[in-house]
C-alpha positions as a Markdown table, in Angstrom:
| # | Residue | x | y | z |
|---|---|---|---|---|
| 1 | Unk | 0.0 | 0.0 | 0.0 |
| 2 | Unk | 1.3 | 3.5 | -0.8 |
| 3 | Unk | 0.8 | 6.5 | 1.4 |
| 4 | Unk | -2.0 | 9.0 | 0.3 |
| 5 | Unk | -1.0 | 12.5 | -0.7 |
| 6 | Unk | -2.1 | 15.6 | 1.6 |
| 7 | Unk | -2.5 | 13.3 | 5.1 |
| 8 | Unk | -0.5 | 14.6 | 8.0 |
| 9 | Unk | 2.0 | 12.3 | 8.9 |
| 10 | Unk | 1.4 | 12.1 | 12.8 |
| 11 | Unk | 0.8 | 9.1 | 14.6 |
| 12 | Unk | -2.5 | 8.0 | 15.5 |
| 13 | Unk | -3.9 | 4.4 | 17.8 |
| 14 | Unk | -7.0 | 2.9 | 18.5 |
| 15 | Unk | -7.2 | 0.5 | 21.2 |
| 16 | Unk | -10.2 | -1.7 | 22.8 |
| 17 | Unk | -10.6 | -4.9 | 24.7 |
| 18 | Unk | -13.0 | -7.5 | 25.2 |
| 19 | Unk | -13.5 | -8.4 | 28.6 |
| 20 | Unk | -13.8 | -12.1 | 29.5 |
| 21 | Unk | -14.0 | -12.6 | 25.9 |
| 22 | Unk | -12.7 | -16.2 | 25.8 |
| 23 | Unk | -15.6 | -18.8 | 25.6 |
| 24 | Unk | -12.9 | -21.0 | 26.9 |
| 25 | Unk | -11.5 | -19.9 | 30.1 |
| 26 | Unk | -12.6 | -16.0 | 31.0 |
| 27 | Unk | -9.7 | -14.8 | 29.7 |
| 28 | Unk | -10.0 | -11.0 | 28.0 |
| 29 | Unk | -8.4 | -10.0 | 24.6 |
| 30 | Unk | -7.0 | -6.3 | 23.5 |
| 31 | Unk | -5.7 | -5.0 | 20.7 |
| 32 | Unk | -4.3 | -1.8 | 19.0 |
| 33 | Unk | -3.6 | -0.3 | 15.6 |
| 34 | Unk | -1.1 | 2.5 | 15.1 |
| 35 | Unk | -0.8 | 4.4 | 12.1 |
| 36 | Unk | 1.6 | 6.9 | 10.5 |
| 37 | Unk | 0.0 | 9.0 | 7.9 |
| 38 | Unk | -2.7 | 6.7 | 5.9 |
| 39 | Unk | -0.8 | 3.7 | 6.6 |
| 40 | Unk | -1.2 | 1.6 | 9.8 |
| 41 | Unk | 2.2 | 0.6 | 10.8 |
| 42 | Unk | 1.6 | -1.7 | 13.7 |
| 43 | Unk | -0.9 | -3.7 | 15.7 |
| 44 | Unk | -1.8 | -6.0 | 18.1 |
| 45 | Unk | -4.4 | -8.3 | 19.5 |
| 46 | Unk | -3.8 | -10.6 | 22.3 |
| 47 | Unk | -5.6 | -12.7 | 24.7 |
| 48 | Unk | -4.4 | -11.5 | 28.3 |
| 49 | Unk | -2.9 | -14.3 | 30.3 |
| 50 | Unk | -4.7 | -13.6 | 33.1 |
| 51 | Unk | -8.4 | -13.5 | 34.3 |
| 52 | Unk | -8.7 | -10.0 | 35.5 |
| 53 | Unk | -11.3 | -8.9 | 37.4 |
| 54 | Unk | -13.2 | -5.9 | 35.7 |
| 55 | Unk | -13.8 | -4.9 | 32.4 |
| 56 | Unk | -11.7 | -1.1 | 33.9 |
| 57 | Unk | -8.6 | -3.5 | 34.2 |
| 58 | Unk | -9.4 | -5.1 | 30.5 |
| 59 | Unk | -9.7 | -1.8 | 29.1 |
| 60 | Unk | -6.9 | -0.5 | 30.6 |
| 61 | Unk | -4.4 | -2.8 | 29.9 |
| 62 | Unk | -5.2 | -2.7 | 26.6 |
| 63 | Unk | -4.2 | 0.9 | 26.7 |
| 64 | Unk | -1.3 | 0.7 | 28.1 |
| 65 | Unk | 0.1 | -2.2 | 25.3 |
| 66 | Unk | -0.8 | 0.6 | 22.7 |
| 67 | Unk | 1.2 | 3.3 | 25.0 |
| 68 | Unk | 4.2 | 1.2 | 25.3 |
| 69 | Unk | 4.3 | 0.9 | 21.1 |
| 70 | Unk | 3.3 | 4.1 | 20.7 |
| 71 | Unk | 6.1 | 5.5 | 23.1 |
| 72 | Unk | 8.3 | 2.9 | 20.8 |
| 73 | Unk | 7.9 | 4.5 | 17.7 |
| 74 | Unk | 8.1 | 7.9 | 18.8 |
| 75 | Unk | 11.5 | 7.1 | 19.8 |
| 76 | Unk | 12.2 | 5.0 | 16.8 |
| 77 | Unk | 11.2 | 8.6 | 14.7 |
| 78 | Unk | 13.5 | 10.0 | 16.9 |
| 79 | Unk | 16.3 | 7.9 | 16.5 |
| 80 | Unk | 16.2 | 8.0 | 12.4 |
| 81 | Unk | 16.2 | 11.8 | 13.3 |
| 82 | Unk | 12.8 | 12.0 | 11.7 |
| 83 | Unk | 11.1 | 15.2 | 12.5 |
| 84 | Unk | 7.8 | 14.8 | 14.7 |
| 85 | Unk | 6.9 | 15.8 | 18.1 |
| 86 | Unk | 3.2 | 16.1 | 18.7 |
| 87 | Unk | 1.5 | 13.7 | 21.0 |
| 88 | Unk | 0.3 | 10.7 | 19.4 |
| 89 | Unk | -3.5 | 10.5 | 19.8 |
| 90 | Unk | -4.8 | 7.5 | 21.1 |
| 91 | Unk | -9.0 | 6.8 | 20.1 |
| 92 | Unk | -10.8 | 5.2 | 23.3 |
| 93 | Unk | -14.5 | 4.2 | 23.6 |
| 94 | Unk | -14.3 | 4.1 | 27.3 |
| 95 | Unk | -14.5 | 7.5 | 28.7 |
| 96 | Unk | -13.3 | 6.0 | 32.4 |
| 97 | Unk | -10.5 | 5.1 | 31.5 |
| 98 | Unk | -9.8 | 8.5 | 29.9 |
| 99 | Unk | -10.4 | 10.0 | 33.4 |
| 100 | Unk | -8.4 | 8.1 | 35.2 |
| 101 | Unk | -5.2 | 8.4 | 32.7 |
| 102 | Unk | -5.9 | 12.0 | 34.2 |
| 103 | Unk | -6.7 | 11.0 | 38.1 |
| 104 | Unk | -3.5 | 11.0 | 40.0 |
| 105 | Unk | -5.0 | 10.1 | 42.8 |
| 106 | Unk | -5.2 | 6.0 | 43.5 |
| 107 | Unk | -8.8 | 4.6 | 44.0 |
| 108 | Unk | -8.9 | 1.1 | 45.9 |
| 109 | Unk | -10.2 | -0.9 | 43.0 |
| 110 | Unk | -7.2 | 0.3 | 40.9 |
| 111 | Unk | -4.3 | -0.7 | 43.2 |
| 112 | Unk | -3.9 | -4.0 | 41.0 |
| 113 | Unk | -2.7 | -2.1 | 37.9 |
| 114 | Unk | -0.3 | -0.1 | 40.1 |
| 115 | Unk | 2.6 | 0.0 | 38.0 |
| 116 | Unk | 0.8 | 0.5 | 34.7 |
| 117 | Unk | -0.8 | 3.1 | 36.0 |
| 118 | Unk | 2.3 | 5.1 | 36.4 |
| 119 | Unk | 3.7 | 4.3 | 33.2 |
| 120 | Unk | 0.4 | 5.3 | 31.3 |
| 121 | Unk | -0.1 | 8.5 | 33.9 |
| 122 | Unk | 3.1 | 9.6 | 33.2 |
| 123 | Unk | 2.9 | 9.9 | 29.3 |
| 124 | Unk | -0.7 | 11.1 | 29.4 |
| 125 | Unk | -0.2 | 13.9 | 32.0 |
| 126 | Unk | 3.7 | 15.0 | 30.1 |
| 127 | Unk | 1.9 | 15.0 | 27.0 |
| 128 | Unk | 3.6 | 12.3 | 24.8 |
| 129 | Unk | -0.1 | 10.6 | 24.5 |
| 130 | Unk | -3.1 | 12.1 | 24.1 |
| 131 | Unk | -6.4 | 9.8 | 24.7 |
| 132 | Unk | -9.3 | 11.0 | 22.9 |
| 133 | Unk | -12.8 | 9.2 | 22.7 |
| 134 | Unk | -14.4 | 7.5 | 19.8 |
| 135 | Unk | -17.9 | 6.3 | 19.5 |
| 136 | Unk | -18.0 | 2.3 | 19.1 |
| 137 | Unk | -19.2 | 2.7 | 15.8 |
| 138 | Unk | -15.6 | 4.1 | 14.4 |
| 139 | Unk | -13.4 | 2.1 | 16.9 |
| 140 | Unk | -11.6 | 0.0 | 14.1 |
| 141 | Unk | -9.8 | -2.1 | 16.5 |
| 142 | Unk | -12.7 | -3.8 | 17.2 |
| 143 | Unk | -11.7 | -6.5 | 14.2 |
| 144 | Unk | -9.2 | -7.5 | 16.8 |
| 145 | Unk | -11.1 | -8.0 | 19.8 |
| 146 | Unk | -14.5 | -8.9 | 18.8 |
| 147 | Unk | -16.7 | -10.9 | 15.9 |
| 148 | Unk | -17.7 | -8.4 | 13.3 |
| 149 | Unk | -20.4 | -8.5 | 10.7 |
| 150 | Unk | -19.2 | -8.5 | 7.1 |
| 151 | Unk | -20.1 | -5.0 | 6.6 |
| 152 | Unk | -18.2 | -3.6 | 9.4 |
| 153 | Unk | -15.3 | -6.3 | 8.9 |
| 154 | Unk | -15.1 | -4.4 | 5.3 |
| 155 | Unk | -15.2 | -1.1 | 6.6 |
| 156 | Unk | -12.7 | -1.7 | 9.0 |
| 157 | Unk | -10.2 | -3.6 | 7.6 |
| 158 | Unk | -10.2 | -0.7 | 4.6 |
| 159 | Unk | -9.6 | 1.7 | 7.5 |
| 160 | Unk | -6.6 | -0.3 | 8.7 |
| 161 | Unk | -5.6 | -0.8 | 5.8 |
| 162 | Unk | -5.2 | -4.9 | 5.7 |
C-alpha cells in the first residue's frame, strides 16, 4: 500500500478490549492499531494471560500495550532523526479510563494495575499521548477483539488498511 498525498504524517492508535471474551476460560483480549500517515504501521491483538477482574482493568491494559508501542515509535522517529513531536493520539470508547489516565490520585479498586498506571499517567499527563474518545461505531480495532459482521469487517479492515 502506498501512502496517500495531503495526510499529516502524525501518529494515530485505536485500542479496545473485550472483557472475558474467551468462551474457553474467562480470559479477555485487547488489541491496538497505530498508524503513520494513511498507513497503519503496527498492531496487536492478544488474549491477556490472566483472568482479571473488571472490564476497567481489560480496558486498561489494553491501553497501556498501545502506549508502550506508541512510546516505541516515537522514539524510533526519533532515533532515524525524523522530525515529529506532537503527542500521538490515542481513540478510546471508554471514557473511564480516559479520566483516570488523568486522576492522580489511586482509588482502591485500581491498586492491582499499580505499575501500569504510572507508566500510562506519566505519558498522558507530560503530554507524549493524548487519549481521545471514539464512539463504538468508528473504533476499528474492534476486528481484533470482537466478531464483526461483514459490513463492518469491510469497513474496518479498509480503514486499517489490511
Amino acid at each position: 500500500m502506498l501512502y496517500q498525498a495531503g495526510v499529516a504524517e502524525t501518529l494515530v492508535g485505536y485500542t479496545n478490549a473485550n472483557w472475558a471474551g474467551s468462551a474457553d476460560d474467562c480470559n479477555s483480549f485487547s488489541g491496538f492499531s497505530l498508524s503513520l500517515g494513511s498507513i497503519t504501521i503496527s498492531w496487536s491483538n492478544k488474549k491477556h494471560p490472566t483472568i482479571v477482574l473488571s472490564s476497567t482493568e481489560a480496558e486498561y491494559q489494553g491501553a497501556v500495550v498501545a502506549t508502550y508501542e506508541a512510546i516505541w515509535l516515537k522514539r524510533l522517529h526519533k532515533d532515524l532523526q525524523v522530525e515529529g513531536s506532537d503527542p500521538t493520539t490515542i481513540y478510546y470508547i471508554n471514557l473511564n479510563i480516559i479520566q483516570l489516565a488523568w486522576n492522580l490520585v489511586f482509588h482502591a479498586r485500581t491498586k492491582q494495575i499499580e505499575v501500569h498506571y504510572h507508566f500510562f499517567c506519566e505519558h498522558v499527563l507530560f503530554g507524549e499521548v493524548k487519549l481521545v474518545y471514539v464512539p463504538t461505531d468508528r473504533q476499528t480495532t474492534d476486528i481484533f477483539t470482537k466478531p464483526l459482521d461483514l459490513e463492518k469487517l469491510g469497513q474496518f479492515s479498509g480503514a486499517l488498511g489490511l
